[in-house]
N, C-alpha and C positions, 0 to 999 in steps of 0.2 A: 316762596316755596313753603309747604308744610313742610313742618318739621316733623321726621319719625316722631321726637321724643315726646311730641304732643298728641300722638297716637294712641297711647299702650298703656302698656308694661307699667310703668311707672304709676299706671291707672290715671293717665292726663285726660282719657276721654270723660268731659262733661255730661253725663246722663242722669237721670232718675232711676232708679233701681231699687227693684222691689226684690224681697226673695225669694227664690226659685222652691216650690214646693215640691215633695218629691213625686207628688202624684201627675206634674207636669214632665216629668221625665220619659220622655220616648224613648224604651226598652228597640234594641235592633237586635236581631238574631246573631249570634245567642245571647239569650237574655241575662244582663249581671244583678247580682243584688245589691241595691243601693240604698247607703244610708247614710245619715250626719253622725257624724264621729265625733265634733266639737264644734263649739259656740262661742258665740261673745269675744273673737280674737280683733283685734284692729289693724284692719289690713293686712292679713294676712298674706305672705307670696312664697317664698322659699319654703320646700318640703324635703326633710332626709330625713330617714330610718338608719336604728342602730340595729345590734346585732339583738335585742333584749324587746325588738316590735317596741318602740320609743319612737316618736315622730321629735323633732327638733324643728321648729317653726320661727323661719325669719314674720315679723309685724311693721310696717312699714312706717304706721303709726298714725296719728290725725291730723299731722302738719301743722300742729298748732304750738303743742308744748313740748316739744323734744320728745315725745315717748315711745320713738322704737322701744323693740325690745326683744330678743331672743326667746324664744318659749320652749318648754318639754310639755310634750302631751302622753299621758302614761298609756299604756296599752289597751284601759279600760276608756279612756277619753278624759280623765283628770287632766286639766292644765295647771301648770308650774311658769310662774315666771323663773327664770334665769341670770338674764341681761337689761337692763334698761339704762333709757339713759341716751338713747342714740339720733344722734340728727334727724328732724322729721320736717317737711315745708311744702310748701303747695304752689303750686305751679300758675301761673296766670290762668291758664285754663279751669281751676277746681281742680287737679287731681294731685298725690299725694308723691313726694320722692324721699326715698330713703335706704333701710337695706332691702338688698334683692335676695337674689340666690346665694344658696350655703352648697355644702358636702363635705362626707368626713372621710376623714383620713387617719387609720391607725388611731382614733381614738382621740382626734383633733378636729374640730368641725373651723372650716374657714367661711367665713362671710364675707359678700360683696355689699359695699355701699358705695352706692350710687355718687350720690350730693358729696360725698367728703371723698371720694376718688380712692378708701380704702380698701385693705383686704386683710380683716378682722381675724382672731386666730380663737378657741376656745374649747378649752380643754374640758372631756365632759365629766372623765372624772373626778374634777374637783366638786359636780356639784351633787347633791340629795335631795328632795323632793322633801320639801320644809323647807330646806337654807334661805336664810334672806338673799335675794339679787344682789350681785354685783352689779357694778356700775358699766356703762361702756369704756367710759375713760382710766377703768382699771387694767383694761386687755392690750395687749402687745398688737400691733397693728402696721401694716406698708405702704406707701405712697404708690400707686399703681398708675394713679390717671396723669398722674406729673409725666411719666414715662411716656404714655399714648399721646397728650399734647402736643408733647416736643417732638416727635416721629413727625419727618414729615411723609405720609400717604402718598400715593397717587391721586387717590382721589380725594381727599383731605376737607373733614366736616369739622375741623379746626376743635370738635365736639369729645368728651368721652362718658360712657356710660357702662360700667361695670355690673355687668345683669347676671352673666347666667356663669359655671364652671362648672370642672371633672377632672378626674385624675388620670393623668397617662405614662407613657414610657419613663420610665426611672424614677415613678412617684411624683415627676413633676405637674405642675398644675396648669390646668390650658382655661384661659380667661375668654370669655364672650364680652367684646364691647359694643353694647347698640348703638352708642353712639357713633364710634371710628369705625364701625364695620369692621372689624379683625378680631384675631383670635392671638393673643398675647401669650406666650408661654414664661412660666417661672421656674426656673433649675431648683427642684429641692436642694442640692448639694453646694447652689452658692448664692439663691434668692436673686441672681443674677434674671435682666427680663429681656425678652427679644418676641418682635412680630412675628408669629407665626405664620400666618397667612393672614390676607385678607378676603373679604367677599365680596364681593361684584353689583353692581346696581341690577337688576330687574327690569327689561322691558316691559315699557306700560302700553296694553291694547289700544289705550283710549287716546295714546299722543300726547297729553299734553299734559304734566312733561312727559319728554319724549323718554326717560327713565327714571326708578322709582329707586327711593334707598332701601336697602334689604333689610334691617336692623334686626341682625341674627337675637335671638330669642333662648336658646337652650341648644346645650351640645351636650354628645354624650362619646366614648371611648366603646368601640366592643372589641379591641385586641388587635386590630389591625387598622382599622383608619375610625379618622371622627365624623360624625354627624351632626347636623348642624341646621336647625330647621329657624324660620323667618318668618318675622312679623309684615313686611313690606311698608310703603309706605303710603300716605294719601294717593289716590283716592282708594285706597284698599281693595284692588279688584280680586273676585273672588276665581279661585284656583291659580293661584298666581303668587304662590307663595311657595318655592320650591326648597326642598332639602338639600344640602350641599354635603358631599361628602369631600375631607379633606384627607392626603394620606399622608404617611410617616413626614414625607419631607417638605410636607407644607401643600403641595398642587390641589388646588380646588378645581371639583369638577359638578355636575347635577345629578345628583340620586334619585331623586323621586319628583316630580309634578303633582301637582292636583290639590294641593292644598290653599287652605285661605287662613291669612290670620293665625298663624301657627303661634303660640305665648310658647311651649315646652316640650322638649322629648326625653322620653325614655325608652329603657328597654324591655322589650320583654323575654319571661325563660328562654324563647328560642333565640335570643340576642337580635330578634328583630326591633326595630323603632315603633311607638306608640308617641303618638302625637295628640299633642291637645289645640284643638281649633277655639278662639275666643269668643267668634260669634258671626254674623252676617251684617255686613253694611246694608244697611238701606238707602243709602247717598246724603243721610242726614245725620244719623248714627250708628252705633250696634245694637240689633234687636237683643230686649233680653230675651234670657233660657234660649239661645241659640248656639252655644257651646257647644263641642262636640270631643269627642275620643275618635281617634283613627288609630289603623293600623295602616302602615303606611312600606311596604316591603319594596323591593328593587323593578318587582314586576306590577305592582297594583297598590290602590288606596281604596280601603275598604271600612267605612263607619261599622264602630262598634257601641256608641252610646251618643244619642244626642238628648238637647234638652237640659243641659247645663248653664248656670248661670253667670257667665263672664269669667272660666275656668282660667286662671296664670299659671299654674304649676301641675305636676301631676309624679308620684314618686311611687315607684313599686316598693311591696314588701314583703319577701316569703310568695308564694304560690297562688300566682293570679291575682294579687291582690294590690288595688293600686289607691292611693290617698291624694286628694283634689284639691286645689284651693281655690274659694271663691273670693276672691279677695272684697269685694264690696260689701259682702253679703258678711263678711269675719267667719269662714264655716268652713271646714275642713270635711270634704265626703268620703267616704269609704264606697269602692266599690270591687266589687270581689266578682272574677267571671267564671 
């Protein structure tokens, strides 16, 4: 079987990749402004904003010499290292594993790494834009995937991959595993961890197989139940990647259809979902600059920007305004609608 994890996310797809100019950017109605924000990142994926328009940028790194690394990018687009120092390895395939997704919390950003099955903690006010980095092995940190292992699933990929998170009821923190397909919850009040839910295989049009693993991608919280959009798995059929909504007491159900290849969601002001699509299969690969923004609401999915190039992330900030990652390309877009 293909594996999800050579899919994705982790950037395990094997391609050539050029960079995406912005003049190849197909504008859809209404037209955003779009531009590069920053440069020169390595492998960039995880995007959170602070209260101060601060972006916080997980780097996954070259997989060659340990150099994750935590970044601040200032408001103007200066980048600051932070953190380095963090497990970085490359997959059989060519692509890169390491940290994924962040989020802050009261002035705490947690990070997921993938390959070491943690979930990093990192206080921002310790640091200033000058400070030398700290180390990753300086940070206070939790064993997450030990937990997911030893669960045993229903459906059970014996696998765990610590991608995406958000914060919910009681401050606790709800964990995206692409690997176990579940949604792990952590009690702020006793680091105590339990299955929240899990998510369900996808039927595959084409048969064979006859279902596909969903490997949720990015969750998001708007006050009443979670969202929960998916990468799917080989052969990556397109519109076949649907959004799960999960509610207070765990029941997964389907929110939205029509999507393909979904890497992340957020919100927008109207606490509707904004999804990032990665790109289109061609049966061989994913086309570059086939990236896409959707809006993707209860009754409809509706393109808001195509012509992106291999987008993982996508993080609002203040007033319509959302920041990209391309992760291949190390570029961070700003795009404002």
């Amino acid at each position: 079987m293909f594996r999800k994890s050579t899919a994705i996310l982790s950037f395990v797809v094997s391609v050539y990749i050029s960079g995406c100019d912005l003049a190849t950017d197909h504008v859809i109605n209404p037209a955003p402004a779009v531009s590069i924000f920053a440069t020169g990142l390595t492998a960039p994926l995880g995007v959170e904003a602070d209260a101060e328009g601060r972006l916080w940028v997980t780097e996954a790194g070259d997989g060659q010499s340990d150099d994750g690394q935590l970044s601040m990018i200032s408001a103007t687009g200066e980048v600051f290292t932070v953190v380095t120092g963090f497990t970085s390895r490359v997959s059989p395939e060519g692509g890169v594993f390491g940290l994924n997704h962040l989020v802050l919390q009261n002035g705490i950003l947690w990070m997921l790494h993938g390959v070491e099955g943690r979930l990093y903690q990192f206080d921002i006010s310790t640091f200033q834009p000058g400070d030398a980095p700290m180390q990753a092995s300086e940070l206070k940190y939790e064993d997450v995937s030990t937990f997911v292992k030893n669960h045993d699933f229903e459906n059970d990929t014996d696998t765990s991959d610590l991608f995406n998170l958000t914060v919910g009821p009681d401050g606790d923190l709800f964990i995206v595993d692409a690997g176990a397909n579940a949604v792990i919850r952590r009690k702020a009040s006793t680091k105590e961890l339990s299955v929240f839910s899990t998510i369900p295989p996808i039927a595959n049009p084409g048969g064979e197989p006859d279902q596909l693993e969903p490997v949720p991608t990015g969750i998001v919280f708007d006050g009443q139940k979670f969202l929960i959009c998916n990468f799917s798995g080989y052969p990556f059929p397109a519109k076949k990647s649907p959004i799960y909504q999960v509610d207070l007491n765990g029941n997964t159900s389907v929110y939205q259809t029509g999507l393909s290849s979904a890497t992340d969601i957020e919100l927008g002001e109207d606490q509707k979902p904004v999804v990032i699509e990665y790109g289109s299969w061609t049966g061989e690969t994913f086309a570059e600059n086939s990236g896409t923004i959707m809006s993707a609401t209860n009754q409809a999915v509706t393109p808001l920007l195509s012509g992106l190039n291999f987008p993982n992330s996508i993080k609002r900030s203040g007033s319509g305004t959302y920041f990209v990652a391309q992760t291949f390309d190390g570029v961070i877009k700003k795009v404002v609608f």
